[in-house]
SEGUKOL-808680 format. One record per residue (C-alpha): x, y, z; residue in three letters. Coordinates in pm, whole numbers, padded with zeros to 5 digits, always signed. Layout:
# residues N
XYZALA ...
END
This chain:
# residues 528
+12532+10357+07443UNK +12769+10635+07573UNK +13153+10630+07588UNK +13135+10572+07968UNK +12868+10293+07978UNK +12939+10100+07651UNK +12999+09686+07682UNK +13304+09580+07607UNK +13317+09266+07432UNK +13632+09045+07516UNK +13763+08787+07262UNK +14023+08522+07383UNK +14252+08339+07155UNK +14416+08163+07426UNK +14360+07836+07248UNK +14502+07968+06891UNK +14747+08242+06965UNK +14851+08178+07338UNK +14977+07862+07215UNK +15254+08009+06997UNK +15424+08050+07282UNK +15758+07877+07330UNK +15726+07601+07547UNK +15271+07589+07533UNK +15164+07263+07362UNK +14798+07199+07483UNK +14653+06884+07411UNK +14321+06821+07303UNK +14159+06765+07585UNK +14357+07038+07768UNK +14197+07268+07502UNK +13846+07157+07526UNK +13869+07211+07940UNK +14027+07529+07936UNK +13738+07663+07663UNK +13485+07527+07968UNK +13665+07746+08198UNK +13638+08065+07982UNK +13321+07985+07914UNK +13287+08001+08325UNK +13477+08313+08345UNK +13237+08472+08097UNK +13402+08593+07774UNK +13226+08700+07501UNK +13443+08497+07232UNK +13699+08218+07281UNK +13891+08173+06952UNK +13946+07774+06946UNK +14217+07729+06666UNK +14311+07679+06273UNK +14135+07397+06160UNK +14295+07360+05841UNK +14620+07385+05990UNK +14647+07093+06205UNK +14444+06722+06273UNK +14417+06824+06660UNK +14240+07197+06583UNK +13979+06985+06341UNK +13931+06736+06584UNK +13876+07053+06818UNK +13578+07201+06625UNK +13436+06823+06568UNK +13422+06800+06965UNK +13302+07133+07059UNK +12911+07065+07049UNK +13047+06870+07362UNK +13109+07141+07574UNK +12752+07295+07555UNK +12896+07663+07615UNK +12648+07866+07805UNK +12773+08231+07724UNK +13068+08236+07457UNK +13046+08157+07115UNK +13316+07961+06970UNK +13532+08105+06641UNK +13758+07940+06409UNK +14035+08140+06287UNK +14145+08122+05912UNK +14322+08338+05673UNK +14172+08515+05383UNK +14151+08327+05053UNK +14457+08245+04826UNK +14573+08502+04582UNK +14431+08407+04236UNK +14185+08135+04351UNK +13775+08199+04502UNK +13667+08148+04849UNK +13431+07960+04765UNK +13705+07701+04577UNK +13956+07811+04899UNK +14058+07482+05058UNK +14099+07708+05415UNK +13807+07870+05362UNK +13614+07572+05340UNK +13778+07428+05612UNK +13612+07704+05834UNK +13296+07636+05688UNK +13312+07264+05788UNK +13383+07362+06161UNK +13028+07532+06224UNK +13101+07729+06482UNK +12876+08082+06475UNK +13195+08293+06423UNK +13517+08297+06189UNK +13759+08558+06207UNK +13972+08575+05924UNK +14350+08733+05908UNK +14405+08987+05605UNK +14744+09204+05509UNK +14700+09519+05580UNK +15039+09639+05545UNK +15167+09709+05185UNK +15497+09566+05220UNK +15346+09222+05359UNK +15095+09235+05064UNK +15390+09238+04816UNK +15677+09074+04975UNK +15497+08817+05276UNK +15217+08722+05037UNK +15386+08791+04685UNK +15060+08984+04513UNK +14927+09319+04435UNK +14741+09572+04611UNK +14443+09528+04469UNK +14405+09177+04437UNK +14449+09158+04822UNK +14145+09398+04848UNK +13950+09160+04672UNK +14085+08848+04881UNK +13940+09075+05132UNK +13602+09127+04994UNK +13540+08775+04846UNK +13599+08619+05189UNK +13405+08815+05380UNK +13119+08781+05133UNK +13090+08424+05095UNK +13107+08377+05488UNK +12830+08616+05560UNK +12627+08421+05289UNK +12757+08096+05482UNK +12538+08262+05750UNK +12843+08272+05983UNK +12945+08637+06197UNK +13238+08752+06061UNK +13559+08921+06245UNK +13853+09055+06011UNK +14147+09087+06160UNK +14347+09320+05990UNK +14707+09177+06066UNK +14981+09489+06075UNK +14720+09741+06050UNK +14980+10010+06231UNK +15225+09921+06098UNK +15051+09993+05775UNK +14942+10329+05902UNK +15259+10394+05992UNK +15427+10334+05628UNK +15129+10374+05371UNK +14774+10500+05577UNK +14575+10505+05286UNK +14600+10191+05202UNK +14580+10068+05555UNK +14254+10237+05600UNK +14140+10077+05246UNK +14171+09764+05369UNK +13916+09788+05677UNK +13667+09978+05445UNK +13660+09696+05205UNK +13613+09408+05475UNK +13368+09672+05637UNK +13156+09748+05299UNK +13183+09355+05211UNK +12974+09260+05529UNK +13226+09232+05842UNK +13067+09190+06166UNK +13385+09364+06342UNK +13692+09463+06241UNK +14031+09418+06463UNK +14329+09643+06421UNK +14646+09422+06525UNK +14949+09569+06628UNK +15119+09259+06506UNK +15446+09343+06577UNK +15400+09511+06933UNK +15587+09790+06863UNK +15325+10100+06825UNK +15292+10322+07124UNK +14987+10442+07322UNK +14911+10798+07185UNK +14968+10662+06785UNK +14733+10346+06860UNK +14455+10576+06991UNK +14508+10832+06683UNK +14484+10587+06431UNK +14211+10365+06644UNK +13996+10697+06611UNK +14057+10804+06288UNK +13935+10399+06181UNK +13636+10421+06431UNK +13544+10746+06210UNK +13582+10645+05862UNK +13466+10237+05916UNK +13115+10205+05967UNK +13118+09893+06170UNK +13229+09788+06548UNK +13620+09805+06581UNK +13811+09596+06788UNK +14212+09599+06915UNK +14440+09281+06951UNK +14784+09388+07079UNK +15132+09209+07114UNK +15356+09299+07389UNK +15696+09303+07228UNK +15739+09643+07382UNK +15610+09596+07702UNK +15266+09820+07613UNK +15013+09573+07533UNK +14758+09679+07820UNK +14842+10067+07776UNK +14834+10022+07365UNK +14455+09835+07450UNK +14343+10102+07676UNK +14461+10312+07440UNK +14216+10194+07173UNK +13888+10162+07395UNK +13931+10486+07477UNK +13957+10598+07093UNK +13618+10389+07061UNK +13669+10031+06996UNK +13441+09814+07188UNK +13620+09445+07105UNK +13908+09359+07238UNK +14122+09025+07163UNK +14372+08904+07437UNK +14508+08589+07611UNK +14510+08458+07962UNK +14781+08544+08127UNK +14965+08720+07807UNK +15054+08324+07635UNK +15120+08376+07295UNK +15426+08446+07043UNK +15771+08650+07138UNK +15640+08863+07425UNK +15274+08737+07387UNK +15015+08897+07355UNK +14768+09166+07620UNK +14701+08960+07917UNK +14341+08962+08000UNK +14402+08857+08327UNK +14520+09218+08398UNK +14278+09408+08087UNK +13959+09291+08182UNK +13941+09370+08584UNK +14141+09698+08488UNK +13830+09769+08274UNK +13580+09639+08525UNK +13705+09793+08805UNK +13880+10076+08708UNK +13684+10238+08407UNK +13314+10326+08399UNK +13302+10034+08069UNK +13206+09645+08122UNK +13377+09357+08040UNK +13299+09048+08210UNK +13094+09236+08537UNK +13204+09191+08910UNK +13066+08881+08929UNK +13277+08686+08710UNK +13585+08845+08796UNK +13579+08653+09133UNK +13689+08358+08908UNK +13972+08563+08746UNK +14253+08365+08940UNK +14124+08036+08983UNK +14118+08012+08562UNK +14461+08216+08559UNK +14607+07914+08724UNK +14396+07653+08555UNK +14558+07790+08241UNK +14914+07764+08408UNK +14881+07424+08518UNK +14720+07285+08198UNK +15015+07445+08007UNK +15292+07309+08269UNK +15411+07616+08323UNK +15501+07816+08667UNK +15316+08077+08782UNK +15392+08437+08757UNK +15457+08552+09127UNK +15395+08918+09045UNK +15184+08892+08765UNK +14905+09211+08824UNK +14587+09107+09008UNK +14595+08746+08991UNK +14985+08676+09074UNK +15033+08522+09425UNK +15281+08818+09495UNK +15006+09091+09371UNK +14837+09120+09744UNK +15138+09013+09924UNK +15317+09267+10207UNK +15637+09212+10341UNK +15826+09540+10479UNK +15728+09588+10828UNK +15577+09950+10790UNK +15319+09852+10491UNK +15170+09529+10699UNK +15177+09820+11004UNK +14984+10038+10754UNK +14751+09782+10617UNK +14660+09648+10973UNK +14539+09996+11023UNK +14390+10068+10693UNK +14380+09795+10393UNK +14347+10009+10146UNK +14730+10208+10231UNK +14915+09932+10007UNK +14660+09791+09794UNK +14445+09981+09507UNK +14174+09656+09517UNK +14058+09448+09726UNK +14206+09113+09612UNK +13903+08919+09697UNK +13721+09060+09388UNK +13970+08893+09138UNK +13920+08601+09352UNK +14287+08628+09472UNK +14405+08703+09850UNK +14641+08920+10093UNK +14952+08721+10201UNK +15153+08861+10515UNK +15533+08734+10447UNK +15804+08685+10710UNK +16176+08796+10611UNK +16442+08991+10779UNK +16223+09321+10646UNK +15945+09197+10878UNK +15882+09384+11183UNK +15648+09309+11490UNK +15315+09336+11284UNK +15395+09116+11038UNK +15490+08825+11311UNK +15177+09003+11463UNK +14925+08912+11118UNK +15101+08576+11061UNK +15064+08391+11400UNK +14666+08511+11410UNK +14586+08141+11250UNK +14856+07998+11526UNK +14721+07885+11865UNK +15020+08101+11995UNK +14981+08366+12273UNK +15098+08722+12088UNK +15267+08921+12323UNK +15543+09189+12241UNK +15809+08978+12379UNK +15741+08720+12194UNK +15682+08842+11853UNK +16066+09025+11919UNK +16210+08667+12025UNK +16029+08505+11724UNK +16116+08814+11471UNK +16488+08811+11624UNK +16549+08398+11541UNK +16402+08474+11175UNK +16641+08720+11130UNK +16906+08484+11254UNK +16809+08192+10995UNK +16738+08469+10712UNK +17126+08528+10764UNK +17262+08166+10726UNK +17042+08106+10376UNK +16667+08042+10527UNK +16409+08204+10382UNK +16072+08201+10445UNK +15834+08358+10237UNK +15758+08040+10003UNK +15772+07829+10379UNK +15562+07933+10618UNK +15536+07567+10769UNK +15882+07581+10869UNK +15793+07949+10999UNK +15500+07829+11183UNK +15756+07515+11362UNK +16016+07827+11462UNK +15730+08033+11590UNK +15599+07713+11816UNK +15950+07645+11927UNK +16037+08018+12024UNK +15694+08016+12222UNK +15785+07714+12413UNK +15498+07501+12291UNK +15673+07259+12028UNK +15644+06905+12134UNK +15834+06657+11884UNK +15626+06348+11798UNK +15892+06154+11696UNK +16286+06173+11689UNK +16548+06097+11452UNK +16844+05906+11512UNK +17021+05896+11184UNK +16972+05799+10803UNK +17114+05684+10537UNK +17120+05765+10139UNK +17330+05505+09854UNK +17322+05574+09541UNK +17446+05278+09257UNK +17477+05329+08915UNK +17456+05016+08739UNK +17618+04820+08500UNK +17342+04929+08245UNK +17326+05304+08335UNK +17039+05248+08550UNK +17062+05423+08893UNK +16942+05250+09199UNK +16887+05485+09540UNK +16826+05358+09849UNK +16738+05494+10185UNK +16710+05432+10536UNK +16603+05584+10853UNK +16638+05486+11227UNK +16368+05703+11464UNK +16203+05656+11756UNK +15822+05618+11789UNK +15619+05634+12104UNK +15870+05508+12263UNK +15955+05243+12027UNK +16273+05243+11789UNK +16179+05190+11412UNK +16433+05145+11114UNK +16306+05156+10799UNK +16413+05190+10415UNK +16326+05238+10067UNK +16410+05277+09751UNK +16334+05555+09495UNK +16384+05794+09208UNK +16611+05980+09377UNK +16785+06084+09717UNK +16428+06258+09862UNK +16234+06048+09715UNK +16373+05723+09877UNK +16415+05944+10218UNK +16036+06022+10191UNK +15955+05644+10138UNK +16154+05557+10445UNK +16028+05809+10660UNK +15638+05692+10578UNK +15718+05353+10646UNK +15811+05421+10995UNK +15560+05690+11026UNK +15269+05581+10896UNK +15174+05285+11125UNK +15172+05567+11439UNK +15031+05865+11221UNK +14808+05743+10938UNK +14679+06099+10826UNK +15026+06103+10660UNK +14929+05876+10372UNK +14715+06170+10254UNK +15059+06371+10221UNK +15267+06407+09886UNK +15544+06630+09759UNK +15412+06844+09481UNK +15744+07058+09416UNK +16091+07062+09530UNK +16322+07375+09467UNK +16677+07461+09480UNK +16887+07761+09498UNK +17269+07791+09555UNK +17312+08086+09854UNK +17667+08137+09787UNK +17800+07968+09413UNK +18139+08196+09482UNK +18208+07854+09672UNK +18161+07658+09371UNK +18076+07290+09478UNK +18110+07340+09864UNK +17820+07637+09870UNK +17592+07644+10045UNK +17204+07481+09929UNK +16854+07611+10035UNK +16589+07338+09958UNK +16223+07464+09935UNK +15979+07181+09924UNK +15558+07197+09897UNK +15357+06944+10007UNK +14944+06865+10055UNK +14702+06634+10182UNK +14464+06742+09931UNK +14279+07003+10097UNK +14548+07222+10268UNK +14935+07316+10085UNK +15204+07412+10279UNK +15606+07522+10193UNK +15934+07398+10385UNK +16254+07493+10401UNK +16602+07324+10445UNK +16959+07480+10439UNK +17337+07310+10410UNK +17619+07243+10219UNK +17504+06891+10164UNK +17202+06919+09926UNK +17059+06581+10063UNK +17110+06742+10461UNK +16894+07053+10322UNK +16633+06798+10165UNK +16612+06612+10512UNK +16567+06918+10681UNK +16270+07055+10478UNK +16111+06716+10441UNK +16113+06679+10822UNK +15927+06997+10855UNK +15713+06904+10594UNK +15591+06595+10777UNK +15614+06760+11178UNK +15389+07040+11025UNK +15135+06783+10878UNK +15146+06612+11203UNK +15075+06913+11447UNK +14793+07029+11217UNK +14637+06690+11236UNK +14706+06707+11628UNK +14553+07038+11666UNK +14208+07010+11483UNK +14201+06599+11727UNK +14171+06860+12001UNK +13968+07119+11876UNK +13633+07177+12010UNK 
END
């Protein structure tokens, strides 16, 4: 296989490594769903945990057979055996043997100073920690990775015995061997030297796992594929400990769309964002808005002379098209905006798009922009400014006050309550409830005296609610914007809300939330 056409085989150790991260704690089943998904997504290896460290990585391996993977084999990670001991007497060792899976990768020193100081033994007696493990797997019948933890570092300080390390687990029987840049602080142009000289002196497949602790994961991975490794090790969406480790979610389309090498094909990278934010959401953690290829800020245009440009010619402000990561192109409103943008955005609005109008509707955003709105994360609230500047917002129902108490009990509990007074087709309604807090009891009250008129709204809940102080130089009299997002299950939409009075700002954006559900629902009624 040439340089430009060789397969590059992509290991994931989301499950083991990714969750070193501060804050990642995935529970079982978490784990076991989010191996489906790479499974889905197509990589070649997804590395499903230590089962000797902990009950929950055992019970991992015990469950796997479950899952019925259709393209990745499963590996169990373990460290070499104990100095002094056999592998075959190696309580870790065994522990891999009992988890069955068709792959172990094992972690050896191969750095001198961790040899003598992190692991307390001699040179040589790690080499043959090295060679016994390796042996007794491969006569286990299992395919065998060695990762050889701090290998450039070890280059860096003693080469020769760096290098002896990878020959040993190479001569003993390894299946691949994976320099780690453990630390994340090598650069590009010493990985590929030292990736090269290894790919010439170790006759077996080499492989590159890279931490990002100085911001060159990617580069230091490219780096080594291009020295002639053909595995590389990474995590969705860079989880893993300090900095974490090479994000795959920007390495593999980079090498599938960008190099003449394969990694996962075209086909599967359609998929690349979907599992991106599976692996967010089973994690609890936010999204990373400009995260490369699969962030929801990667396709998005807001200056008004790149959406001009990219009405005339997509390709002017994007190097992909976002549709093959499975991601998409977002037009955003803000005081940068010019016609165009207003232009792109009201295409999905049954508004009329004349010059004038797009100026009128352009001019109020600026106007709002400047008192603390912002709409980029709320285009509901955009789409309610651009009916009402077009003359074509009719208001379903309106409000004539409401209400918010808070009590704090005798027993610390807090009590809130809410009410609201509108008027209905015609009819007045007051309402109230109770609830966690402020919004929460507002958003009670308002369903109650909504949802006999407008039943669609039952479908509706509040899946985030944001603050941000516009001007803390005030200290507690600043001013508040509230973002809230909402869905009905098959459509999410963002509102804003701006005040002094946090609760006023709340109101505001939970109004919008529910005027925008309502003229949606109005508008497909009518549709032909």
């Amino acid at each position: 296989m040439t340089r430009q056409s060789k397969q590059i085989f992509v290991y994931d150790t989301t499950l083991r490594d990714g969750c070193q991260m501060e804050g990642v704690s995935l529970s079982l089943e978490e784990k076991l769903l989010i191996a489906v998904k790479l499974d889905e997504l197509g990589v070649h290896y997804i590395e499903g945990g230590y089962p000797f460290s902990n009950p929950k990585d055992t019970e991992f391996f015990q469950r796997a057979p479950e899952l019925k993977l259709k393209h990745a084999k499963l590996a169990a990670f373990g460290s070499t055996r104990r100095a002094g001991s056999e592998a075959r007497k190696d309580k870790g060792i065994r522990s891999l043997v009992k988890a069955e899976t068709p792959v172990v990768t094992i972690v050896a020193k191969a750095w001198d100073m961790h040899v003598r100081k992190v692991l307390r033994t001699t040179l040589d007696e790690n080499l043959r920690m090295v060679e016994d493990t390796v042996k007794f797997l491969k006569r286990k019948g299992r395919e065998v990775v060695l990762d050889a933890e701090h290998f450039f570092d070890g280059m860096r300080e003693n080469p020769g015995y760096a290098m002896k390390v990878v020959r040993v687990a190479a001569e003993a029987g390894a299946d691949c061997v994976v320099l780690c840049d453990t630390n994340g602080g090598t650069l590009p142009e010493a990985v590929e030297d030292w990736t090269r000289q290894a790919c010439e002196s170790v006759g077996v497949p080499i492989g590159i796992h890279c931490h990002d602790d100085s911001g060159v994961a990617i580069a230091n991975s490219l780096a080594a594929l291009r020295a002639g490794a053909v595995h590389v090790q990474g995590t969705l969406n860079g989880f893993g400990e300090r900095c974490g480790n090479a994000d795959l979610c920007v390495l593999v389309p980079i090498v599938d769309l960008k190099t003449q090498w394969r990694a996962l094909g075209r086909d599967k990278l359609r998929k690349l964002t979907e599992v991106s934010r599976f692996v967010y959401e089973a994690a609890n953690m936010m999204f990373r808005a400009n995260q490369p290829f699969v962030g929801t800020s990667a396709f998005a245009h807001k200056g008004g002379l790149h959406v001009d440009a990219m009405l005339k010619d997509e390709q002017s402000y994007e190097h992909i098209n976002p549709s093959l990561v499975g991601n998409e192109r977002r037009f955003l409103i803000g005081e940068l905006s010019g016609r165009a943008t207003v232009f792109k955005k009201l295409e999905r609005q049954n508004i009329t798009r004349d010059r004038e109008l797009m100026s009128k509707i352009l001019d109020e955003v600026v106007r709002l922009e400047n008192e603390g709105y912002q709409f980029e994360a709320a285009e509901a609230s955009f789409a309610l400014v651009a009916r009402k500047q077009a003359g074509i917002y009719r208001r379903l129902f309106d409000v004539e006050g409401y209400h918010v108490s808070t009590i704090r009990q005798s027993d610390g509990t807090l009590v809130t309550d809410a009410t609201v007074k509108l008027r209905v087709n015609g009819r007045r309604v007051h309402t109230a409830s109770e609830g966690d807090g402020p919004v929460n009891a507002l958003d009670g009250a308002l369903r109650k005296a909504l949802g006999p008129h407008y039943p669609g709204l039952s479908s509706v809940r509040l899946t985030d609610y944001m603050v941000r102080v516009i001007n803390p130089k005030a200290a507690t009299a600043a001013c508040v914007r509230v973002v809230i997002q909402s869905t009905d299950g098959a459509h999410t939409w963002g509102t804003v809300g701006v005040s002094e009075n946090i609760i006023e700002a709340s109101w505001q954006a939970l109004l919008d939330s529910i005027e925008y559900k309502l003229f949606r629902d109005e508008e497909r009624r009518r549709a032909p």
